[in-house]
C-alpha positions as CSV (number, residue, x, y, z in Angstrom):
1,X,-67.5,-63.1,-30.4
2,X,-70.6,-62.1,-28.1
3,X,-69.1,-60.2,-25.3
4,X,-71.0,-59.6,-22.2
5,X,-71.2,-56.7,-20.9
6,X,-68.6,-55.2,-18.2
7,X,-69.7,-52.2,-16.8
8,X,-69.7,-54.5,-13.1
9,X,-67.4,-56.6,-12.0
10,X,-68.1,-60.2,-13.0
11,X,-66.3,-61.2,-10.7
12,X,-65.6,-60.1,-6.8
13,X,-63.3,-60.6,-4.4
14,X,-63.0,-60.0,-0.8
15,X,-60.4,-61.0,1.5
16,X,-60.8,-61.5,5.6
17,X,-58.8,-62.8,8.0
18,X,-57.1,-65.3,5.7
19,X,-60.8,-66.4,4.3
20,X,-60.9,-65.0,0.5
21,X,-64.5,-65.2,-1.1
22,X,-64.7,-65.3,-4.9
23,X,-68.3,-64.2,-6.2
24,X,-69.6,-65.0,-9.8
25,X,-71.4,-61.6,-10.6
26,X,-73.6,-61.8,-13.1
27,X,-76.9,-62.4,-11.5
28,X,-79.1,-61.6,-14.6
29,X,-77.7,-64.7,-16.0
30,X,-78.1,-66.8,-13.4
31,X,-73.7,-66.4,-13.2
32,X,-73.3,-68.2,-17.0
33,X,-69.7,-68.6,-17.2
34,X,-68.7,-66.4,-19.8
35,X,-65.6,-66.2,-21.5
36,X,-64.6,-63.2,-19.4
37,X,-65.7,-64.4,-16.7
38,X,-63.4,-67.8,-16.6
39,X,-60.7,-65.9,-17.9
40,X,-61.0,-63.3,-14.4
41,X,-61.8,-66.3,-12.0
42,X,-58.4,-68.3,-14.0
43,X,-56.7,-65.4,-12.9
44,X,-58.0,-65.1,-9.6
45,X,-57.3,-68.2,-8.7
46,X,-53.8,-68.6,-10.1
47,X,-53.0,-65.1,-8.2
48,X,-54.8,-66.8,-4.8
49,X,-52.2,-69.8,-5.1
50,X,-48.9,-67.4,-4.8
51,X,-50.8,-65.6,-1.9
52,X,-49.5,-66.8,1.4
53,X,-52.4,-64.5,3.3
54,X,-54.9,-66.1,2.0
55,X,-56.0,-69.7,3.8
56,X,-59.3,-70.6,2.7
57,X,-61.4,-70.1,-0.7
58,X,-64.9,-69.9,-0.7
59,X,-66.8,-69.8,-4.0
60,X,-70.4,-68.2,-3.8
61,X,-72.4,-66.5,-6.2
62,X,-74.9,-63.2,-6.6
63,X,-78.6,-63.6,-7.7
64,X,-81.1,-66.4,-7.6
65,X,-78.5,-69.4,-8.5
66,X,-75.2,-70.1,-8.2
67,X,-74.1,-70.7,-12.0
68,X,-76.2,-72.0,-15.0
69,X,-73.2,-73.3,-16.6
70,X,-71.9,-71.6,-19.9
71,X,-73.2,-68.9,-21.5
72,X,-75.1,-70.8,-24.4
73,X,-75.7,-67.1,-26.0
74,X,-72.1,-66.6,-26.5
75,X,-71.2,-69.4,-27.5
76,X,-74.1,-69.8,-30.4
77,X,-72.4,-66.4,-31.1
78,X,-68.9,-67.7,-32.0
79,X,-69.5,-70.8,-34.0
80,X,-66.4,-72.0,-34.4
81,X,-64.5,-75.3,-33.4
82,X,-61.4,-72.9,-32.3
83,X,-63.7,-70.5,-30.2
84,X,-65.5,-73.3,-28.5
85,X,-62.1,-75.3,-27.9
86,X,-60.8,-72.3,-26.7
87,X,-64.2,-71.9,-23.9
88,X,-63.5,-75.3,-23.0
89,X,-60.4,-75.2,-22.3
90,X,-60.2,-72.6,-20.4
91,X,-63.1,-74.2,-18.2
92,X,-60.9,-77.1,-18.1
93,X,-58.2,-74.8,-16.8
94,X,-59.6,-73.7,-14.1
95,X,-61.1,-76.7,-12.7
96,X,-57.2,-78.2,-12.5
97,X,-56.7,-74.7,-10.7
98,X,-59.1,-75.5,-8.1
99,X,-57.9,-79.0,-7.5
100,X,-54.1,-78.1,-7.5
101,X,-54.2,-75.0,-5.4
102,X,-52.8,-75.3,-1.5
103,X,-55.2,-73.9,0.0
104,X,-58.9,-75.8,0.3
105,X,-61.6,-74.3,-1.4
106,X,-65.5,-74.4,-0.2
107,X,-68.3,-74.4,-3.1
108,X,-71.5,-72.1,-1.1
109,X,-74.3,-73.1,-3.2
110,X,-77.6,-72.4,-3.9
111,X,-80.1,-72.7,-6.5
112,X,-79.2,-74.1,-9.2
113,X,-76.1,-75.4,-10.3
114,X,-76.1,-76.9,-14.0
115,X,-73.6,-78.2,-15.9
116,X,-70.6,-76.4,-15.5
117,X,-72.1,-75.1,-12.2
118,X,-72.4,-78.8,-10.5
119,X,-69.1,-79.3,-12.6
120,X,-67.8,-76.1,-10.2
121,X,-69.4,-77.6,-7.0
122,X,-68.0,-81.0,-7.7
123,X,-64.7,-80.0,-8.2
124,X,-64.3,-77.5,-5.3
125,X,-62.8,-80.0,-2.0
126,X,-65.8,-79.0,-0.2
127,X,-69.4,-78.3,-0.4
128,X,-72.2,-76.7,1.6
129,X,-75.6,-76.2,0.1
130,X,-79.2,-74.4,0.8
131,X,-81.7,-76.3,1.0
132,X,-83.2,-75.2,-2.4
133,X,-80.2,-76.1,-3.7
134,X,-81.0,-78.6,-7.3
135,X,-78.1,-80.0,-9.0
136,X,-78.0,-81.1,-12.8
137,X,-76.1,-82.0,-15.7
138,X,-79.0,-81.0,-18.2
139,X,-77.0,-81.2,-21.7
140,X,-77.9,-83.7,-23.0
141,X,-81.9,-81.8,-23.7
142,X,-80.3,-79.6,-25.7
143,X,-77.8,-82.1,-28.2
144,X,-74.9,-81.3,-26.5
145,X,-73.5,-83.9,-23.5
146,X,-72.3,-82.6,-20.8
147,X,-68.3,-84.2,-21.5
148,X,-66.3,-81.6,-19.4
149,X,-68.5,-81.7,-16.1
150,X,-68.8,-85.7,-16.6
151,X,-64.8,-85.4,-15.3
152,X,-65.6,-83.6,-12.3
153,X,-68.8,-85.4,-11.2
154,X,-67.9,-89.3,-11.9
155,X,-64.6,-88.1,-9.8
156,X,-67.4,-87.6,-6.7
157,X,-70.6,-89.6,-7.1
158,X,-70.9,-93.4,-8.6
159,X,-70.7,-94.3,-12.5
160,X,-74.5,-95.1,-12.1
161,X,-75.6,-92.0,-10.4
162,X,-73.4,-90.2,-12.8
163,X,-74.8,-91.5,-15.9
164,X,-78.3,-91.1,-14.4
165,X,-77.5,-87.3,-14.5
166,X,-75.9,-87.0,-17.5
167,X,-77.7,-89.2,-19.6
168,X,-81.1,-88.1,-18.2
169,X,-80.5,-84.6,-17.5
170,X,-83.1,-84.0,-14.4
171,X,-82.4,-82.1,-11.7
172,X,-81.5,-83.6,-8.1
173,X,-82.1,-82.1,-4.8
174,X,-80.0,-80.8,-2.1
175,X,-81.0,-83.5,-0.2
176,X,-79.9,-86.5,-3.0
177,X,-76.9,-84.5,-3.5
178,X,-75.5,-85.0,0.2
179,X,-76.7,-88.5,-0.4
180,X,-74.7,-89.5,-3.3
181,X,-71.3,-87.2,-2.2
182,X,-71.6,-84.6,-4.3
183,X,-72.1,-82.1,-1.6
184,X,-70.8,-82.4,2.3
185,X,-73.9,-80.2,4.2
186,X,-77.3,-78.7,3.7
187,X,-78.8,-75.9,5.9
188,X,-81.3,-73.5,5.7
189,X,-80.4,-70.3,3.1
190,X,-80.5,-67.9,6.0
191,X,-77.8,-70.7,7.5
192,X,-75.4,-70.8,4.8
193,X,-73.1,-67.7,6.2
194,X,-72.7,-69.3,9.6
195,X,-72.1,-72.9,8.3
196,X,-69.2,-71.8,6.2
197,X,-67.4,-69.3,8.7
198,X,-67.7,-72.6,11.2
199,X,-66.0,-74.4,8.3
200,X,-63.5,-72.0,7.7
201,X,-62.6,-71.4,11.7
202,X,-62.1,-75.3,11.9
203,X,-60.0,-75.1,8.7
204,X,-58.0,-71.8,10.4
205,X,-57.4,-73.6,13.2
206,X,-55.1,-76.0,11.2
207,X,-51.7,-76.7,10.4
208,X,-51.4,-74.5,6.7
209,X,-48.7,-76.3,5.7
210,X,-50.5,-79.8,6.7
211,X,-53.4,-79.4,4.7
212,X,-51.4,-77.7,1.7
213,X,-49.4,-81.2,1.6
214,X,-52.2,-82.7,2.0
215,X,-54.5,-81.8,-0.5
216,X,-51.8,-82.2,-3.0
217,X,-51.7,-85.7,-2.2
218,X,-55.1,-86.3,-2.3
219,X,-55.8,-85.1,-5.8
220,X,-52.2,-87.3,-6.9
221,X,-52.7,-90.5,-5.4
222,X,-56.4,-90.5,-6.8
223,X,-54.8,-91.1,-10.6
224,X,-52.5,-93.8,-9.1
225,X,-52.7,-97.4,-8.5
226,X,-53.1,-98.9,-4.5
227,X,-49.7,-99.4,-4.4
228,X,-48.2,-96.5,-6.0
229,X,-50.7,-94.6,-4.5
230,X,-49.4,-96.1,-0.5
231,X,-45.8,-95.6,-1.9
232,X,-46.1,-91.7,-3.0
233,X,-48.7,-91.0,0.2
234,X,-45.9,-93.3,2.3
235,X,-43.3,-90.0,0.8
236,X,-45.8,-87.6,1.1
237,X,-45.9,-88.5,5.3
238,X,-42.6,-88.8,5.8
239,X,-42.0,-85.2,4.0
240,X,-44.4,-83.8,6.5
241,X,-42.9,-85.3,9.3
242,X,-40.2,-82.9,8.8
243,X,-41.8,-79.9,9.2
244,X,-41.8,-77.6,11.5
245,X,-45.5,-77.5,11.9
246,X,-45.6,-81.6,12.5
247,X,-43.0,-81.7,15.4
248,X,-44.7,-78.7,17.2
249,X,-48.2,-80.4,17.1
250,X,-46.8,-83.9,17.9
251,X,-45.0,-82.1,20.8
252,X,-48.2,-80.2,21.6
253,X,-49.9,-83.2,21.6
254,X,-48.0,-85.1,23.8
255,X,-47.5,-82.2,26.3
256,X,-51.4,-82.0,26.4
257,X,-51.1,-77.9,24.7
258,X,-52.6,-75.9,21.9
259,X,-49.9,-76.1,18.8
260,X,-48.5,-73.0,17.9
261,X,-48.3,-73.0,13.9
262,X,-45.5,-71.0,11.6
263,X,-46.9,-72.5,8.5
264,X,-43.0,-74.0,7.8
């Protein structure tokens, strides 16, 4: 196997005030997900979902772009079915991480974002891009179709935009990003900082135990019919009614206060 090399961090984490920001570290290549690299972000994240201190993820990046997908060189160096299996599968891994851990998780991207990069911005809840920002699932140039982050991103856009990228492989904007759903805001690269701390204040300022519930949801009732999908949601509602959280904000509501949470 081609290892990368680890005298830096590939991967940093900072935590404050209940906001914990995940950076992919590997600027000289453009943030290519190597093997070591998913395996420390897996473990991040699966760490980050026992952690009751932290309430918000936010997923940025060093260097001119915020991931060029996997790290072609290391694979080409491993050529075999088990090593690549193994790669993709643990990409796969850590997708399902994103989507099943409480607490939301905001993609801050800019330049590019190919393959399993848009694959990383389509699976995070929420999105906020420069405006340099280009999105692309660009695989299919080089013989090998881009399968895994076709999951994430027919899960957000339309099956024709989808295809369009995958089967064409060119670059969108920031701009025809926001338009088709993949991402939820564009502002100026200077702006980025200040969009996503009034993101994560508005998310702070929420019921933890709400949106935990929530998010679950959201992700199982996608894979389910209408009506199992109304009857497990129906659950789901009724479950939150019950919590501590729920009757102190309906009773702040109707008393015309601020709710105190307890995240209970």
């Amino acid at each position: 196997m081609t290892k990368v090399d680890r005298d830096e961090d590939q991967l940093l984490r900072t935590d404050t005030n209940g906001v914990c920001t995940l950076t992919l570290n590997r600027p000289r290549a453009r943030n290519a997900l190597s093997l070591e690299l998913m395996e420390d972000l897996l473990a991040a994240l699966t760490s980050i979902s026992k952690d009751d201190s932290v309430r918000v993820v936010i997923l940025a990046a060093n260097g001119p772009a915020f991931c060029a997908g996997h790290d072609m060189r290391q694979l080409r160096g491993t050529p075999t079915y088990d090593y690549y299996k193994k790669t993709f599968s643990t990409s796969s891994a850590i997708m399902k991480q994103i989507m099943r851990l409480p607490q939301p998780v905001i993609a801050r991207v800019h330049g590019m974002a190919t393959a399993a990069g848009c694959q990383l911005v389509a699976t995070c809840d929420l999105a906020i891009a420069a405006t340099d920002a280009k999105f692309a699932t660009p695989g299919v140039h080089i013989g090998l179709f881009c399968s895994t982050p076709m999951v994430a991103l027919s899960r957000n856009i339309g099956r024709k935009a989808s295809m369009e990228m995958l089967m064409l492989g060119d670059s969108i904007t920031a701009e025809r990003a926001l338009a088709l759903g993949l991402i939820n805001k564009i502002v100026a690269d200077d702006a980025l900082d200040d969009s996503l701390r009034e993101m994560t204040d508005t998310i702070l300022a929420k019921s933890s135990v709400s949106l935990a519930m929530g998010k679950v949801a959201f992700y199982e009732q996608l894979e389910k019919g209408v009506t199992d999908a109304y009857a497990h949601t129906g659950e789901v509602m009724a479950r939150n009614m019950m919590t501590a959280d729920a009757v102190e904000g309906i009773d702040a509501f109707i008393e015309k206060r601020t709710p105190v949470w307890t995240g209970k």
